[in-house]
C-alpha positions in Angstrom: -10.1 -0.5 5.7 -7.8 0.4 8.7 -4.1 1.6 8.6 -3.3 -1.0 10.2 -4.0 -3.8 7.6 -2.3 -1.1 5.0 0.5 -1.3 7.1 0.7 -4.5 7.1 0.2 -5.1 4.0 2.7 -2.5 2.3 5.6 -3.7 5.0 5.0 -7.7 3.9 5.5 -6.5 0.3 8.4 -3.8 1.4 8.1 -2.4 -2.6 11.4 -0.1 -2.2 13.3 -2.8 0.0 13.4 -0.3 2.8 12.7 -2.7 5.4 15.0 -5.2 4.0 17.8 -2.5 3.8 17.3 -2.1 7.5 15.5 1.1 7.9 13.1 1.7 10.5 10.0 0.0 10.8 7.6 3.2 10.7 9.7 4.2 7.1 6.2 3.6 5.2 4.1 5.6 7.6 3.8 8.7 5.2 3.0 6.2 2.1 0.3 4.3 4.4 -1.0 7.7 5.9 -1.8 9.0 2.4 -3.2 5.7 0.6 -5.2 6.0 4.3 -6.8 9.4 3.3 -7.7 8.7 0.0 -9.5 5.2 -0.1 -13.6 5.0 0.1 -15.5 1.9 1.2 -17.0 1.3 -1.8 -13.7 1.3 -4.4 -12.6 -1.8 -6.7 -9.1 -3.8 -6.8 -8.3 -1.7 -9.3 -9.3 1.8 -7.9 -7.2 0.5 -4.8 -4.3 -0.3 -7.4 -4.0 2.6 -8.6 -3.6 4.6 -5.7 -0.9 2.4 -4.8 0.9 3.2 -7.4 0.5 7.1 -7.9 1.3 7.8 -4.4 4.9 5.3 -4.4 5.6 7.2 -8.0 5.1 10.8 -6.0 7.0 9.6 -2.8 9.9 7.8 -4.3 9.7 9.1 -8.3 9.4 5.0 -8.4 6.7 3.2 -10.7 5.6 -0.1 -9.1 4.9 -3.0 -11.3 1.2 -2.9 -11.9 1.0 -6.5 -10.7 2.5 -5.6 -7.6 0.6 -3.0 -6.8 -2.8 -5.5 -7.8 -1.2 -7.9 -5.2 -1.6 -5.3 -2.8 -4.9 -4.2 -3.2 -6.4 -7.5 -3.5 -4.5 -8.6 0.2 -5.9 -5.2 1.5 -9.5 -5.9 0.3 -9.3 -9.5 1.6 -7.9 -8.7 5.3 -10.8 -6.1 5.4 -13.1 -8.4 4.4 -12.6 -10.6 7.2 -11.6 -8.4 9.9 
């Protein structure tokens, strides 16, 4: 998985509304940079998930929905799929 499809992925979703709220593009780079680091070829949906969500409730003290966070992974795994 590259940064770029997190990217991508985590700025369609915009989970804190950052984008939305005008602030600059790169404003998920540190979020992206550490779900980056820490994902393996070989994880699950779920594994995936769950990163997600510990590193947006460490950045932003913020628990994600679970489904959202899911929705995320499974976009992720897909775009990786076919790239």
């Amino acid at each position: 998985m590259t940064k770029d499809i997190i990217k991508a992925v985590v700025d369609k979703h915009d989970p804190e509304w950052l984008l939305r709220a005008g602030c600059p593009d790169d404003e998920y780079d540190p979020e992206i940079e550490m779900i980056f680091s820490r994902i393996r070829n070989d994880m699950t949906n779920q594994e995936i998930a769950e990163i997600i969500h510990a590193i947006f409730l460490q950045m932003f003290n913020d628990s994600l929905d679970a489904e959202l966070c899911n929705i995320m992974a499974c976009e992720m795994l897909a775009m990786t799929s076919t790239s």
